[in-house]
C-alpha positions in Angstrom: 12.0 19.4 -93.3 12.4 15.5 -92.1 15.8 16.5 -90.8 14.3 20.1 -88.6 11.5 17.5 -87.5 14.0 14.7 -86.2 16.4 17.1 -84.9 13.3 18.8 -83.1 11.8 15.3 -81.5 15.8 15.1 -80.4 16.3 18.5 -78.6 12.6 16.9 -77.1 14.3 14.1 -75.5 17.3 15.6 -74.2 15.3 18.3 -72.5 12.7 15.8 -71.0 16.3 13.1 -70.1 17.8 16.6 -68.4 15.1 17.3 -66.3 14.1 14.1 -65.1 17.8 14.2 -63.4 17.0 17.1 -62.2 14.4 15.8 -60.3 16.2 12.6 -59.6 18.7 15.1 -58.0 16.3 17.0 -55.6 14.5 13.8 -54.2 18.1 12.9 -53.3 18.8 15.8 -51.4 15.3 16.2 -49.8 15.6 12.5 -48.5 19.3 13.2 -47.2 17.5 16.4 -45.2 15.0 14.8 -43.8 16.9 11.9 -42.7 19.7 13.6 -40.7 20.9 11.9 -37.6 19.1 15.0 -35.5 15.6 14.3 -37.4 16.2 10.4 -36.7 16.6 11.0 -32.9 13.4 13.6 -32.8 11.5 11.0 -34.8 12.5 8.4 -32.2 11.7 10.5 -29.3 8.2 11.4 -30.6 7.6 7.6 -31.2 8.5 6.5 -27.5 6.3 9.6 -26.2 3.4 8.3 -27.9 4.1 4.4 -27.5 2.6 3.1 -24.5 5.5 2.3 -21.7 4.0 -1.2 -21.0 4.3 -2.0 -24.6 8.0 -0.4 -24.6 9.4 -3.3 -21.7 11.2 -5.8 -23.1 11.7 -8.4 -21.9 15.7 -10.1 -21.7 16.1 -14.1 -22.6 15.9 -15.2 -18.9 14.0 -12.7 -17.4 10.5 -14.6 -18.2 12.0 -17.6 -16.3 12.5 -15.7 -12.9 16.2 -16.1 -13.5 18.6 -13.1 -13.3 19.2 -12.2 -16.9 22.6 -11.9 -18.7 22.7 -8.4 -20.6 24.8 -9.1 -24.1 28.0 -6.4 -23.4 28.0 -4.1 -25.7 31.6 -2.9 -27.6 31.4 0.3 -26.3 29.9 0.8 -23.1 28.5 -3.2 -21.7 25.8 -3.4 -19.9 26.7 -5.1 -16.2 24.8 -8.6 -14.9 23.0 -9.1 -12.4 24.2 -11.9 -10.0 21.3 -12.4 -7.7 18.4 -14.8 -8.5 15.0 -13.9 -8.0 14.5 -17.0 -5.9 16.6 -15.5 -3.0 14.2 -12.9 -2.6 12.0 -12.6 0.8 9.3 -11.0 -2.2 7.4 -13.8 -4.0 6.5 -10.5 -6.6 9.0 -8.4 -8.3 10.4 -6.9 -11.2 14.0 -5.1 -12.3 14.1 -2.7 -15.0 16.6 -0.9 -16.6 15.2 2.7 -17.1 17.6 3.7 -20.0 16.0 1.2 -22.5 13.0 0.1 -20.6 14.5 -3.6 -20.7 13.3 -5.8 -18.0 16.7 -7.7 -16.1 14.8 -9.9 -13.3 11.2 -10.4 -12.5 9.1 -12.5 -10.5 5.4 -13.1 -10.8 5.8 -10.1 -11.9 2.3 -10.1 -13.9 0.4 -11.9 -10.9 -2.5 -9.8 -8.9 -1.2 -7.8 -6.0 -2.9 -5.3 -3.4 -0.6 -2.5 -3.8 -1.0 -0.8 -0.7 0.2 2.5 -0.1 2.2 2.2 -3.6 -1.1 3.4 -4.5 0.1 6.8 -3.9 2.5 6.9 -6.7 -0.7 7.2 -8.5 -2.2 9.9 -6.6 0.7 11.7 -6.5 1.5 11.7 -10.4 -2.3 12.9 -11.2 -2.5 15.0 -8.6 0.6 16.8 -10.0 -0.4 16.6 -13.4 -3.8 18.2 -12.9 -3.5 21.3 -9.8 -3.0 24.7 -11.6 -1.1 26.0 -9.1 1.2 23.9 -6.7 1.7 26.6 -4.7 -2.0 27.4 -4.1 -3.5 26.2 -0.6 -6.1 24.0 0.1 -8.3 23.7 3.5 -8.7 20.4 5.0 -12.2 19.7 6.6 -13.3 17.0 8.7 -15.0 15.1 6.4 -11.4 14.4 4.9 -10.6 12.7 7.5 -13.7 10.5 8.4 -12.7 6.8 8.6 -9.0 7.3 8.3 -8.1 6.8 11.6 -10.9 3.6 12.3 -9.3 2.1 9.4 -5.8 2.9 11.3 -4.4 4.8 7.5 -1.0 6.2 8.0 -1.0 10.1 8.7 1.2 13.2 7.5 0.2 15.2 10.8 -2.4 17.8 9.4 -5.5 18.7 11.4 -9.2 19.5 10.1 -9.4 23.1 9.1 -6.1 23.3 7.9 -4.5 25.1 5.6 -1.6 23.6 3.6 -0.1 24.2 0.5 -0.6 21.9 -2.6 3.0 20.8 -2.6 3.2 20.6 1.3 0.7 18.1 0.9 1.9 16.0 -2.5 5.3 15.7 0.2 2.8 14.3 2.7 1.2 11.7 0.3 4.9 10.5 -0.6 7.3 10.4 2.5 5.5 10.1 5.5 2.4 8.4 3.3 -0.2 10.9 4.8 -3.8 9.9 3.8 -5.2 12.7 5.0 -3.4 14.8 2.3 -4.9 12.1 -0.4 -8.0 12.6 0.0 -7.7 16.4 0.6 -5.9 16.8 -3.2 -8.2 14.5 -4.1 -11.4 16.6 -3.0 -9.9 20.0 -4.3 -8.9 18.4 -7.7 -12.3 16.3 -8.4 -14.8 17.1 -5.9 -14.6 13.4 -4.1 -12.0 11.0 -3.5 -14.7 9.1 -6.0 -14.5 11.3 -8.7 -10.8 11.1 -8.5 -10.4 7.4 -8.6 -12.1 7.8 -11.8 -9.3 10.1 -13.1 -6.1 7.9 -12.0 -8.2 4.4 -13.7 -8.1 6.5 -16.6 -4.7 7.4 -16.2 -3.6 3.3 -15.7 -5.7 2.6 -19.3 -3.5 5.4 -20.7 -0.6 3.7 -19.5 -1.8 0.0 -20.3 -1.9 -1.0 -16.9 -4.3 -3.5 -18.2 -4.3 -5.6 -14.8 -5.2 -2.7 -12.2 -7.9 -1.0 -10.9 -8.2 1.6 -7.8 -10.9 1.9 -5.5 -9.6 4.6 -3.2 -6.1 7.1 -3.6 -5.0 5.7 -0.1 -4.2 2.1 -0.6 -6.2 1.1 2.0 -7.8 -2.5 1.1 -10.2 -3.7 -1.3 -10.3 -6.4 -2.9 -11.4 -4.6 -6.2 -8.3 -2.4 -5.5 -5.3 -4.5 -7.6 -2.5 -4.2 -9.7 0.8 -6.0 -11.0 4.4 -5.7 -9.6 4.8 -4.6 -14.1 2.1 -2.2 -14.5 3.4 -0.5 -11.1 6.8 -0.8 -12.9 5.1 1.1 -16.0 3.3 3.6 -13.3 7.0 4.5 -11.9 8.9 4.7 -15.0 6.3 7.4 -16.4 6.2 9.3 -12.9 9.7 9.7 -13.0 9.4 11.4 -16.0 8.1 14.1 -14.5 10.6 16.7 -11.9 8.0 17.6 -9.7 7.7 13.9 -9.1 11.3 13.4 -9.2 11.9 15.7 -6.7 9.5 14.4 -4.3 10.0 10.3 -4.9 14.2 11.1 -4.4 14.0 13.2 -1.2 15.0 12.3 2.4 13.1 14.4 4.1 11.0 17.7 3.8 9.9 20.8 6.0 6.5 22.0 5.2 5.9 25.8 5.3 4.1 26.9 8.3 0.3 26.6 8.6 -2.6 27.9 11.1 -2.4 24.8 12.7 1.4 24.5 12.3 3.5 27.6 13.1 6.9 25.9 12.9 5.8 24.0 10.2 6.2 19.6 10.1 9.5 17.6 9.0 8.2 14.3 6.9 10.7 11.4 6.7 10.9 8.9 3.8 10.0 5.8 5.5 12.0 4.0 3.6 15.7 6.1 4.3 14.1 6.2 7.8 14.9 2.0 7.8 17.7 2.5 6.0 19.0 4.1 8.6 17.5 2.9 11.3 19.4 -0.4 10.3 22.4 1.2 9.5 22.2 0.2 5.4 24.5 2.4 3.8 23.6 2.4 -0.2 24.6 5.1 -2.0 23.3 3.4 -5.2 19.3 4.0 -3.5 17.8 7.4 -4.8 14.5 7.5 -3.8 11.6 4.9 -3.1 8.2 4.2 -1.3 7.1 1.9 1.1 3.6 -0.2 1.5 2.0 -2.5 3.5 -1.2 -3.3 4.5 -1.5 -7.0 6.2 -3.3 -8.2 2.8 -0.5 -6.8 0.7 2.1 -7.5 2.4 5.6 -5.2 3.0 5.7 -3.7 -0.9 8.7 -1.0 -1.9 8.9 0.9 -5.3 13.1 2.3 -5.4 15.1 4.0 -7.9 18.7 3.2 -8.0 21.2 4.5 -9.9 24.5 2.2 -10.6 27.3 3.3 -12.3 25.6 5.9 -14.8 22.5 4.0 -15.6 19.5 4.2 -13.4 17.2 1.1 -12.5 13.7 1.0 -10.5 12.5 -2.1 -8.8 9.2 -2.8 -7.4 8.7 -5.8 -4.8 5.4 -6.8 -3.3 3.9 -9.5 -0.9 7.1 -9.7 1.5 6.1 -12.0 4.9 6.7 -9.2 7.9 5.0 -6.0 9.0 6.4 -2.8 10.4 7.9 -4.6 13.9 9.6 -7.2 11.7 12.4 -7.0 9.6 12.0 -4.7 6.6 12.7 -7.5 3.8 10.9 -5.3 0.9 14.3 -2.8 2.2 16.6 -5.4 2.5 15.7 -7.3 -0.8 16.1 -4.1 -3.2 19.8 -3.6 -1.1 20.4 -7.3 -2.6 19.3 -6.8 -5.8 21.2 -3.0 -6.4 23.9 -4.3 -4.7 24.4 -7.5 -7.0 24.3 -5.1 -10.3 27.6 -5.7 -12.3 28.8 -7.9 -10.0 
Protein backbone atom coordinates (compact mmCIF):
# COMPACT_ATOMS: atom_id res chain seq x y z
CA UNK A 1 0.00 0.00 0.00
CA UNK A 2 3.00 2.57 0.91
CA UNK A 3 4.54 1.60 -2.44
CA UNK A 4 0.80 2.29 -4.72
CA UNK A 5 0.73 5.61 -2.50
CA UNK A 6 4.40 6.83 -3.36
CA UNK A 7 4.27 5.60 -6.80
CA UNK A 8 0.84 7.57 -6.97
CA UNK A 9 2.25 11.02 -5.39
CA UNK A 10 5.08 10.26 -8.32
CA UNK A 11 2.82 9.82 -11.44
CA UNK A 12 1.43 13.39 -9.46
CA UNK A 13 4.55 15.16 -10.05
CA UNK A 14 5.40 14.10 -13.37
CA UNK A 15 2.01 15.07 -14.61
CA UNK A 16 2.00 18.49 -12.85
CA UNK A 17 6.34 18.88 -14.20
CA UNK A 18 4.74 17.91 -17.85
CA UNK A 19 2.29 20.33 -18.01
CA UNK A 20 3.91 23.22 -16.60
CA UNK A 21 6.31 22.81 -19.85
CA UNK A 22 3.58 22.80 -21.61
CA UNK A 23 2.70 26.00 -20.65
CA UNK A 24 6.14 27.25 -20.57
CA UNK A 25 5.99 26.19 -24.32
CA UNK A 26 2.91 28.21 -25.37
CA UNK A 27 3.91 31.57 -23.60
CA UNK A 28 6.95 31.08 -25.80
CA UNK A 29 5.22 30.85 -28.95
CA UNK A 30 2.49 33.49 -28.13
CA UNK A 31 5.37 36.08 -27.25
CA UNK A 32 7.31 35.11 -30.56
CA UNK A 33 3.60 35.99 -32.36
CA UNK A 34 3.00 38.84 -31.01
CA UNK A 35 6.38 40.25 -31.35
CA UNK A 36 6.94 39.69 -35.18
CA UNK A 37 8.86 42.37 -37.01
CA UNK A 38 5.22 43.37 -38.83
CA UNK A 39 3.53 43.75 -35.22
CA UNK A 40 6.69 45.85 -34.01
CA UNK A 41 6.34 48.35 -36.99
CA UNK A 42 2.25 48.62 -36.54
CA UNK A 43 3.00 49.13 -32.82
CA UNK A 44 5.40 51.86 -33.74
CA UNK A 45 3.26 53.46 -36.18
CA UNK A 46 0.25 53.61 -33.73
CA UNK A 47 2.61 55.16 -31.10
CA UNK A 48 3.88 58.13 -33.51
CA UNK A 49 0.06 58.63 -34.61
CA UNK A 50 -0.92 59.22 -31.10
CA UNK A 51 2.42 61.03 -29.91
CA UNK A 52 2.22 64.62 -30.23
CA UNK A 53 4.66 65.86 -33.33
CA UNK A 54 6.13 68.64 -31.09
CA UNK A 55 7.12 66.15 -28.61
CA UNK A 56 8.49 63.77 -31.53
CA UNK A 57 11.35 66.71 -32.76
CA UNK A 58 14.50 65.96 -31.70
CA UNK A 59 16.72 67.94 -31.39
CA UNK A 60 20.68 67.05 -33.04
CA UNK A 61 23.84 68.01 -30.68
CA UNK A 62 24.34 71.45 -32.35
CA UNK A 63 21.21 72.30 -33.50
CA UNK A 64 20.24 74.10 -30.01
CA UNK A 65 23.36 76.33 -30.52
CA UNK A 66 22.16 77.78 -33.94
CA UNK A 67 25.01 75.91 -35.48
CA UNK A 68 24.41 73.60 -38.61
CA UNK A 69 24.35 70.13 -37.11
CA UNK A 70 26.47 67.14 -38.05
CA UNK A 71 24.10 64.02 -38.73
CA UNK A 72 26.19 60.71 -37.26
CA UNK A 73 26.42 58.60 -40.99
CA UNK A 74 24.80 55.75 -40.67
CA UNK A 75 26.52 52.20 -42.19
CA UNK A 76 23.92 51.81 -44.46
CA UNK A 77 22.44 54.73 -45.92
CA UNK A 78 24.31 58.18 -44.01
CA UNK A 79 22.50 60.91 -43.45
CA UNK A 80 24.26 64.10 -45.43
CA UNK A 81 25.41 67.52 -43.43
CA UNK A 82 24.44 70.53 -43.75
CA UNK A 83 27.19 73.08 -44.59
CA UNK A 84 25.48 76.42 -44.12
CA UNK A 85 25.26 78.14 -40.64
CA UNK A 86 22.31 79.62 -39.47
CA UNK A 87 24.13 82.90 -39.00
CA UNK A 88 24.35 83.48 -42.76
CA UNK A 89 20.78 83.74 -42.90
CA UNK A 90 18.91 87.16 -43.88
CA UNK A 91 15.98 85.32 -41.28
CA UNK A 92 16.87 86.01 -37.63
CA UNK A 93 13.92 82.96 -37.07
CA UNK A 94 14.18 79.53 -38.52
CA UNK A 95 14.19 75.98 -38.19
CA UNK A 96 15.35 72.73 -40.55
CA UNK A 97 13.86 69.48 -40.09
CA UNK A 98 14.26 66.31 -41.43
CA UNK A 99 10.72 64.91 -42.13
CA UNK A 100 11.75 61.15 -42.21
CA UNK A 101 12.60 61.08 -38.33
CA UNK A 102 11.35 64.39 -37.25
CA UNK A 103 15.05 65.37 -36.19
CA UNK A 104 15.70 68.95 -36.13
CA UNK A 105 19.30 69.85 -38.41
CA UNK A 106 19.48 73.81 -37.92
CA UNK A 107 17.40 76.24 -36.13
CA UNK A 108 17.43 79.68 -35.11
CA UNK A 109 15.32 81.38 -32.44
CA UNK A 110 13.49 78.92 -33.48
CA UNK A 111 11.14 79.02 -30.18
CA UNK A 112 11.00 82.99 -30.07
CA UNK A 113 7.45 84.83 -30.70
CA UNK A 114 6.76 85.60 -34.33
CA UNK A 115 3.65 87.16 -36.20
CA UNK A 116 3.15 84.55 -38.69
CA UNK A 117 1.53 86.27 -41.33
CA UNK A 118 -0.15 84.69 -44.11
CA UNK A 119 1.66 81.30 -42.85
CA UNK A 120 -1.51 81.49 -40.96
CA UNK A 121 -3.17 79.85 -43.82
CA UNK A 122 -1.53 76.59 -43.43
CA UNK A 123 -3.78 76.43 -40.54
CA UNK A 124 -6.91 77.36 -42.26
CA UNK A 125 -6.21 75.40 -44.88
CA UNK A 126 -5.50 71.98 -42.94
CA UNK A 127 -8.90 72.49 -40.79
CA UNK A 128 -10.68 73.58 -43.30
CA UNK A 129 -9.86 70.31 -45.17
CA UNK A 130 -10.28 68.22 -42.29
CA UNK A 131 -13.77 69.38 -41.41
CA UNK A 132 -15.90 70.20 -45.20
CA UNK A 133 -18.01 66.99 -46.03
CA UNK A 134 -17.74 67.47 -49.37
CA UNK A 135 -14.78 69.34 -51.19
CA UNK A 136 -16.56 69.43 -54.15
CA UNK A 137 -19.63 71.12 -52.76
CA UNK A 138 -19.98 74.98 -53.50
CA UNK A 139 -20.15 77.75 -51.31
CA UNK A 140 -21.64 81.44 -52.05
CA UNK A 141 -19.57 84.34 -51.12
CA UNK A 142 -21.45 87.39 -49.73
CA UNK A 143 -20.32 90.74 -49.05
CA UNK A 144 -19.99 90.63 -45.73
CA UNK A 145 -16.97 88.16 -46.48
CA UNK A 146 -15.32 90.57 -47.73
CA UNK A 147 -15.84 93.75 -45.35
CA UNK A 148 -12.45 95.13 -44.29
CA UNK A 149 -10.27 93.02 -46.48
CA UNK A 150 -9.53 95.36 -48.82
CA UNK A 151 -9.08 98.66 -46.08
CA UNK A 152 -6.78 96.43 -44.37
CA UNK A 153 -5.05 95.93 -48.05
CA UNK A 154 -5.29 91.49 -47.39
CA UNK A 155 -4.07 89.73 -50.38
CA UNK A 156 -6.91 88.45 -52.80
CA UNK A 157 -7.64 85.19 -54.81
CA UNK A 158 -9.91 87.26 -57.43
CA UNK A 159 -13.57 86.11 -56.27
CA UNK A 160 -16.36 88.58 -56.17
CA UNK A 161 -19.51 88.86 -53.61
CA UNK A 162 -22.16 86.49 -54.68
CA UNK A 163 -19.98 84.02 -55.92
CA UNK A 164 -20.10 80.73 -56.30
CA UNK A 165 -16.95 78.59 -55.97
CA UNK A 166 -16.21 75.30 -55.15
CA UNK A 167 -14.76 74.23 -51.72
CA UNK A 168 -11.48 73.10 -53.30
CA UNK A 169 -11.41 76.08 -55.81
CA UNK A 170 -11.26 78.06 -52.78
CA UNK A 171 -8.68 75.88 -50.32
CA UNK A 172 -6.31 76.65 -53.89
CA UNK A 173 -7.11 80.23 -53.31
CA UNK A 174 -6.22 80.33 -49.47
CA UNK A 175 -2.77 78.58 -50.54
CA UNK A 176 -1.21 79.88 -53.86
CA UNK A 177 -2.35 83.15 -54.51
CA UNK A 178 -3.09 83.68 -50.47
CA UNK A 179 -6.81 84.81 -51.21
CA UNK A 180 -8.47 86.13 -47.93
CA UNK A 181 -11.52 86.26 -49.29
CA UNK A 182 -11.65 82.50 -49.68
CA UNK A 183 -10.61 82.25 -45.71
CA UNK A 184 -13.06 83.73 -44.42
CA UNK A 185 -15.67 82.31 -46.84
CA UNK A 186 -14.62 78.48 -45.70
CA UNK A 187 -14.41 79.86 -42.63
CA UNK A 188 -18.20 81.10 -42.54
CA UNK A 189 -19.62 77.84 -44.26
CA UNK A 190 -17.62 75.60 -41.88
CA UNK A 191 -18.38 77.49 -38.39
CA UNK A 192 -20.74 80.13 -38.95
CA UNK A 193 -18.00 83.20 -38.34
CA UNK A 194 -14.52 83.54 -39.05
CA UNK A 195 -14.86 83.76 -34.92
CA UNK A 196 -16.12 80.53 -34.42
CA UNK A 197 -13.49 79.17 -36.58
CA UNK A 198 -10.57 80.56 -34.91
CA UNK A 199 -11.83 78.70 -32.08
CA UNK A 200 -11.53 75.44 -34.06
CA UNK A 201 -7.82 75.90 -35.51
CA UNK A 202 -6.62 77.13 -31.45
CA UNK A 203 -7.94 73.84 -30.66
CA UNK A 204 -6.33 72.25 -33.44
CA UNK A 205 -2.57 74.00 -32.33
CA UNK A 206 -3.36 72.54 -28.45
CA UNK A 207 -3.81 69.14 -30.28
CA UNK A 208 -0.60 69.62 -31.83
CA UNK A 209 1.31 71.22 -28.83
CA UNK A 210 1.76 74.36 -30.42
CA UNK A 211 2.08 75.58 -26.94
CA UNK A 212 3.42 79.14 -27.94
CA UNK A 213 0.58 80.18 -30.60
CA UNK A 214 -2.61 81.59 -30.64
CA UNK A 215 -4.84 82.92 -33.86
CA UNK A 216 -6.98 85.72 -33.85
CA UNK A 217 -8.23 85.65 -37.41
CA UNK A 218 -7.63 82.72 -40.45
CA UNK A 219 -5.96 85.54 -42.66
CA UNK A 220 -2.84 86.44 -40.93
CA UNK A 221 -3.58 89.80 -40.96
CA UNK A 222 -1.95 91.50 -37.61
CA UNK A 223 -2.58 91.26 -34.14
CA UNK A 224 -0.64 91.36 -31.64
CA UNK A 225 -2.52 88.42 -29.86
CA UNK A 226 -2.07 86.58 -33.15
CA UNK A 227 1.61 84.58 -32.55
CA UNK A 228 3.44 81.58 -32.98
CA UNK A 229 7.03 79.97 -33.21
CA UNK A 230 9.19 79.33 -36.31
CA UNK A 231 8.83 75.24 -34.26
CA UNK A 232 5.22 74.96 -33.63
CA UNK A 233 4.77 76.20 -37.38
CA UNK A 234 7.34 73.43 -38.10
CA UNK A 235 4.97 70.94 -36.07
CA UNK A 236 1.84 72.69 -38.03
CA UNK A 237 3.56 71.73 -41.56
CA UNK A 238 4.87 68.41 -40.71
CA UNK A 239 1.19 67.28 -39.71
CA UNK A 240 -0.39 69.06 -42.81
CA UNK A 241 1.64 67.29 -45.04
CA UNK A 242 0.38 64.26 -43.80
CA UNK A 243 -2.56 64.77 -45.38
CA UNK A 244 -2.84 64.47 -49.71
CA UNK A 245 -5.42 66.95 -50.08
CA UNK A 246 -2.97 69.19 -48.43
CA UNK A 247 -0.14 67.78 -50.28
CA UNK A 248 -1.49 68.38 -53.33
CA UNK A 249 -2.31 71.87 -52.85
CA UNK A 250 1.06 73.11 -50.69
CA UNK A 251 3.24 71.21 -53.79
CA UNK A 252 1.50 72.86 -56.80
CA UNK A 253 2.70 75.56 -59.26
CA UNK A 254 -0.24 76.77 -60.27
CA UNK A 255 -4.07 75.94 -60.47
CA UNK A 256 -7.27 76.69 -62.84
CA UNK A 257 -10.40 77.00 -60.91
CA UNK A 258 -13.54 75.57 -62.50
CA UNK A 259 -15.76 78.22 -63.95
CA UNK A 260 -18.14 80.19 -61.77
CA UNK A 261 -21.15 82.86 -62.26
CA UNK A 262 -18.78 85.43 -61.90
CA UNK A 263 -16.02 83.60 -63.74
CA UNK A 264 -16.89 81.82 -67.06
CA UNK A 265 -13.30 80.90 -68.01
CA UNK A 266 -12.57 80.24 -64.75
CA UNK A 267 -9.05 81.97 -62.69
CA UNK A 268 -5.26 80.66 -62.91
CA UNK A 269 -3.66 81.14 -59.16
CA UNK A 270 0.20 81.20 -59.07
CA UNK A 271 2.25 80.04 -56.02
CA UNK A 272 3.83 83.19 -54.99
CA UNK A 273 6.64 81.66 -54.06
CA UNK A 274 7.56 79.60 -57.72
CA UNK A 275 6.28 82.92 -59.12
CA UNK A 276 9.86 84.53 -57.50
CA UNK A 277 11.45 81.62 -58.17
CA UNK A 278 11.11 82.35 -61.45
CA UNK A 279 10.77 85.67 -61.68
CA UNK A 280 14.60 85.57 -60.49
CA UNK A 281 15.41 82.83 -62.48
CA UNK A 282 16.22 80.30 -59.28
CA UNK A 283 16.36 77.03 -60.72
CA UNK A 284 15.87 74.41 -57.60
CA UNK A 285 14.65 71.29 -58.37
CA UNK A 286 15.14 70.15 -54.76
CA UNK A 287 11.98 72.96 -53.80
CA UNK A 288 8.49 71.00 -53.81
CA UNK A 289 6.17 73.22 -52.57
CA UNK A 290 6.04 76.26 -50.07
CA UNK A 291 4.12 79.44 -48.85
CA UNK A 292 4.93 82.84 -48.61
CA UNK A 293 4.05 85.69 -45.70
CA UNK A 294 4.61 88.98 -44.90
CA UNK A 295 2.90 91.54 -43.25
CA UNK A 296 5.32 94.70 -42.30
CA UNK A 297 5.19 93.39 -38.48
CA UNK A 298 6.16 89.99 -39.47
CA UNK A 299 8.34 90.47 -41.75
CA UNK A 300 9.05 88.26 -45.30
CA UNK A 301 8.20 84.49 -43.66
CA UNK A 302 8.25 81.16 -46.13
CA UNK A 303 7.19 77.58 -45.00
CA UNK A 304 9.05 74.99 -48.11
CA UNK A 305 9.21 71.45 -48.57
CA UNK A 306 12.29 70.16 -50.20
CA UNK A 307 13.17 66.92 -51.13
CA UNK A 308 17.11 66.01 -51.41
CA UNK A 309 18.29 63.01 -52.56
CA UNK A 310 15.39 60.60 -51.25
CA UNK A 311 14.64 62.25 -47.94
CA UNK A 312 12.38 65.14 -47.79
CA UNK A 313 13.03 68.30 -45.34
CA UNK A 314 10.63 71.42 -44.52
CA UNK A 315 12.05 74.66 -43.39
CA UNK A 316 10.20 77.55 -42.08
CA UNK A 317 11.89 81.13 -41.84
CA UNK A 318 10.34 84.24 -40.38
CA UNK A 319 11.16 88.02 -39.67
CA UNK A 320 13.39 88.56 -42.98
CA UNK A 321 14.21 92.62 -43.44
CA UNK A 322 12.45 93.42 -47.10
CA UNK A 323 8.91 93.47 -48.45
CA UNK A 324 7.46 92.46 -51.69
CA UNK A 325 9.70 95.35 -53.93
CA UNK A 326 12.80 94.16 -52.20
CA UNK A 327 14.62 91.15 -52.64
CA UNK A 328 12.86 87.97 -51.57
CA UNK A 329 15.51 86.80 -48.89
CA UNK A 330 12.82 84.34 -47.05
CA UNK A 331 13.22 82.74 -51.08
CA UNK A 332 16.66 83.13 -51.35
CA UNK A 333 17.62 81.85 -47.72
CA UNK A 334 15.71 78.38 -48.10
CA UNK A 335 17.70 78.11 -51.83
CA UNK A 336 20.87 78.39 -49.33
CA UNK A 337 19.94 76.14 -46.90
CA UNK A 338 18.48 73.19 -49.54
CA UNK A 339 21.17 73.78 -51.55
CA UNK A 340 23.99 73.28 -48.76
CA UNK A 341 22.32 69.71 -47.78
CA UNK A 342 25.10 66.95 -48.19
CA UNK A 343 27.44 69.24 -49.27
Amino acid sequence: MVRKAKKEKLRIRIRRFVTFLLMVVIAVFVCKSIITPGNHQIFEREYDDKTSLNSSLKITPNSSDDRAARVPPSKTEPYPSISISSDKLNSPHAILIRLTDATVLMQKNSEEKIYPASLTKMMTAIVAIENLPDLKGEIKLTNSMFQGLYEANASMAGFQPGEQVRAIDLLYGVMLPSGAECCVALAGQIAGSEQNFVKIMNQKAADLGMGHTHFENTTGLHNENHYTTAKDLAVLLSYALQNDTFREIFTSSRYSTQPTNKHPGGITFYSTMFEVLNNQNMIVDEILGGKTGYTEEAGLCLASLAKVGKREYILISAGAKGDHHSEQYHITDAVAVYNSIGK
